[in-house]
C-alpha positions in Angstrom: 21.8 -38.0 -21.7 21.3 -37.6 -18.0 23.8 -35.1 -17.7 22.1 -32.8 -20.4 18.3 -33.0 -18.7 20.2 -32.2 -15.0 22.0 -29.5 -16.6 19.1 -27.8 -18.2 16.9 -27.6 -15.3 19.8 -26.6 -13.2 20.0 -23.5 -16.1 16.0 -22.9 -15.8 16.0 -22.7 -12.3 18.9 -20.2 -12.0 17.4 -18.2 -14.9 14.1 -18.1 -12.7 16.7 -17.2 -9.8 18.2 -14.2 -11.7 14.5 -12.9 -12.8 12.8 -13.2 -9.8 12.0 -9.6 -8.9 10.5 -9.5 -12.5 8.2 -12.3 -12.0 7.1 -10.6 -8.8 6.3 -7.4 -10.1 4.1 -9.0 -12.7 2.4 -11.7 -9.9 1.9 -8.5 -8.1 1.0 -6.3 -11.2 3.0 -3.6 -9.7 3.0 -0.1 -11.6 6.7 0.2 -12.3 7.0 -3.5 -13.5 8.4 -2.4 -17.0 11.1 -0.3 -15.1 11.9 -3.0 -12.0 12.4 -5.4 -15.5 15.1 -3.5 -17.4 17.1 -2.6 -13.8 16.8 -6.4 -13.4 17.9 -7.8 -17.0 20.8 -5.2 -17.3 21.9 -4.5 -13.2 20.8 -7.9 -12.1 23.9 -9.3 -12.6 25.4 -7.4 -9.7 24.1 -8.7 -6.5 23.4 -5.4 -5.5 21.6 -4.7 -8.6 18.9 -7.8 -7.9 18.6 -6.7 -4.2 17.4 -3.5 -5.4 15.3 -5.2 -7.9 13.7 -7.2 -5.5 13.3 -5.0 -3.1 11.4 -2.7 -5.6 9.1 -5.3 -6.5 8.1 -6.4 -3.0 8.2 -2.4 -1.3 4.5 -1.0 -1.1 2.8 -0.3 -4.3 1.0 3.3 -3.9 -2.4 3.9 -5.1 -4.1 6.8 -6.5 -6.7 8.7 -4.5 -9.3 7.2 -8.1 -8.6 3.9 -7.1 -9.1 3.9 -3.8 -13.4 3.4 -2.7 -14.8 6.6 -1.3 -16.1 6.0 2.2 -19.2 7.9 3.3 -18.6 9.4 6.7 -22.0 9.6 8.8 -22.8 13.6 9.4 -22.4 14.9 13.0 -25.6 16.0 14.2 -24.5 19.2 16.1 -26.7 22.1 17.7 -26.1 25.0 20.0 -25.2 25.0 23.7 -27.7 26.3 26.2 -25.6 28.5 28.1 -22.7 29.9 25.8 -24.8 29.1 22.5 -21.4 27.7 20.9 -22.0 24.4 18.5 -22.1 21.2 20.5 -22.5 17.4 19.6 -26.1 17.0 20.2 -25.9 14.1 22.2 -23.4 16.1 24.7 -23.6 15.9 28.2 -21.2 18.7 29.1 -20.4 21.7 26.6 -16.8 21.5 25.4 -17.0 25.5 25.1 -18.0 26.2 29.1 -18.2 23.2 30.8 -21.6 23.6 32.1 -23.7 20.3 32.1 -26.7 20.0 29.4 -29.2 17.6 28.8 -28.8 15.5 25.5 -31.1 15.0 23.0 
């Protein structure tokens, strides 16, 4: 009786082995979870097959631009140089455009 309870957590374990990179894909809710799940049941069996499995399931998961928060970017308070009347930063001390010294404001 021994022998059967070792035996099947021997078998769960190994089974939990052999579908790893699918557990991962789910913990990690990874977009191609469906597809890292069939290369895993059918090429898993091949070494190489659950490498590239696993690596598929831990490899970086790309977002979409509509998930990703849209940061507001503060607006660059510009105004025109003294001297060569190109746009400058208005807290500029020397015009990029000329090189002449201005006061900032």
């Amino acid at each position: 009786m021994e022998q059967d309870a070792s035996g099947g957590c021997l078998g769960g374990i190994l089974l939990a082995g052999y579908f790893l990179p699918t557990l991962i894909s789910w913990i990690r809710k990874h977009p191609n979870q469906t597809s890292i799940a069939i290369l895993n049941l059918f090429l898993g069996w091949t070494f190489i097959g659950w490498v590239v499995a696993l690596v598929w399931a831990v490899g970086a998961i790309n977002r979409y631009a509509d998930d990703l928060p849209i940061l507001e970017t503060p607006q660059r308070r510009e105004r025109d140089g003294p001297f060569c009347a190109e746009p400058i930063l208005a807290n500029a001390k020397v015009c990029k455009h000329c090189g002449r010294d201005v006061v900032p404001r």
